[in-house]
C-alpha positions in Angstrom: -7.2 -1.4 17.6 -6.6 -5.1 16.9 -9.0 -7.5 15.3 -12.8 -8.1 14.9 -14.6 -10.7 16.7 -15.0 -13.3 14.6 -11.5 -13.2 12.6 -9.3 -15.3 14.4 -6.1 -13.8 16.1 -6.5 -10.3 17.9 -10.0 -10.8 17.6 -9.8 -14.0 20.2 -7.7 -12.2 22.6 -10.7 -9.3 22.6 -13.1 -11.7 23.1 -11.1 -13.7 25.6 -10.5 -10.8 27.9 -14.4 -10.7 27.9 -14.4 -14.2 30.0 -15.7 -13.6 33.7 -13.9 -17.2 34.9 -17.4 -18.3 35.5 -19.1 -15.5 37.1 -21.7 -16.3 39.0 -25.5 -14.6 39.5 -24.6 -13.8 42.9 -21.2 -12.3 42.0 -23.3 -10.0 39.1 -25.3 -8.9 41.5 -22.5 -8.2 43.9 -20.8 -5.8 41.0 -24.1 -4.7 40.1 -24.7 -3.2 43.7 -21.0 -1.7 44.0 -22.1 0.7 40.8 -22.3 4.4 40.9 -25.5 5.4 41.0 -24.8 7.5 37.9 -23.9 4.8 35.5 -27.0 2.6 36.4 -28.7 3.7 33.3 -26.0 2.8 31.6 -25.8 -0.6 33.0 -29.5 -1.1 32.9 -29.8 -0.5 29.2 -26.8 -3.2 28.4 -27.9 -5.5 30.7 -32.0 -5.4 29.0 -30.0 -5.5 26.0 -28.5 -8.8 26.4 -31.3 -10.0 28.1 -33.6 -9.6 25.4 -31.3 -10.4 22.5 -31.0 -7.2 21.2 -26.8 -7.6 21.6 -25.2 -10.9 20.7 -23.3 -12.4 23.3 -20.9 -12.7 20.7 -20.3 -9.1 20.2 -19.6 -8.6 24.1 -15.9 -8.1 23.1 -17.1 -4.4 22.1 -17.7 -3.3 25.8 -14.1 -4.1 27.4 -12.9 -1.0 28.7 -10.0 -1.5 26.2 -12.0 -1.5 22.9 -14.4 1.4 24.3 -11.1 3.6 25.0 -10.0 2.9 21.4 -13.7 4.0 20.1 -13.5 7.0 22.2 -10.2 8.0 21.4 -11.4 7.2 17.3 -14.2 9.8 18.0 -12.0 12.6 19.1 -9.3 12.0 16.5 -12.0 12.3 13.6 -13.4 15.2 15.3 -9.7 17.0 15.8 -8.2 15.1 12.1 -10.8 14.6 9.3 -8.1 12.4 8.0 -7.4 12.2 3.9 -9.5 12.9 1.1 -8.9 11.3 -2.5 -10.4 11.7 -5.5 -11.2 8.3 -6.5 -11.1 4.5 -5.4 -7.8 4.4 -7.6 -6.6 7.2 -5.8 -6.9 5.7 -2.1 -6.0 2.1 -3.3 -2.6 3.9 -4.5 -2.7 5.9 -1.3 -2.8 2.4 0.8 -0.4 0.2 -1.4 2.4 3.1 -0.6 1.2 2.4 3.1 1.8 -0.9 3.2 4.9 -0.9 1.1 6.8 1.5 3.8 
């Protein structure tokens, strides 16, 4: 997955393909009435969410369909692949220098 919001680069074009052109109320609403009926539980509980603060607007880059795909498929890979195990710090810093040195 590329970039964090906040870092510039990736991170802009996340948050950039978050930008509704200027959606309006009425055009929410219109999307809002097109939903399944089971995902408006879902929708409710990010929508009070943003409402009342408890998500930064900022961090609406985390729900595109992209970066949820990416989470999901990060869950079932660190189900299927624990991944690598080292010792120590020195032993994954040498780990991630050989990495980056390929």
């Amino acid at each position: 997955m590329d970039g964090l919001a906040g870092s510039s680069g990736a991170g802009e074009s996340i948050r950039e393909s978050c930008e509704n052109d200027g959606m309006t109320k009425t055009e929410l609403h219109e999307l809002v009435d097109g939903l399944p009926e089971n995902t408006l539980d879902g929708a409710a509980v990010l929508l009070r969410s943003l409402s009342d603060g408890r998500i930064d607007p900022d961090q609406t880059w985390f729900w595109t369909p992209d970066w949820l795909a990416g989470e999901l498929e990060a869950d079932r890979e660190g189900k299927t692949d624990p991944g690598e195990v080292y010792e120590d710090a020195d032993a994954f810093k040498a780990a991630l220098h050989a990495v980056r040195s390929d």
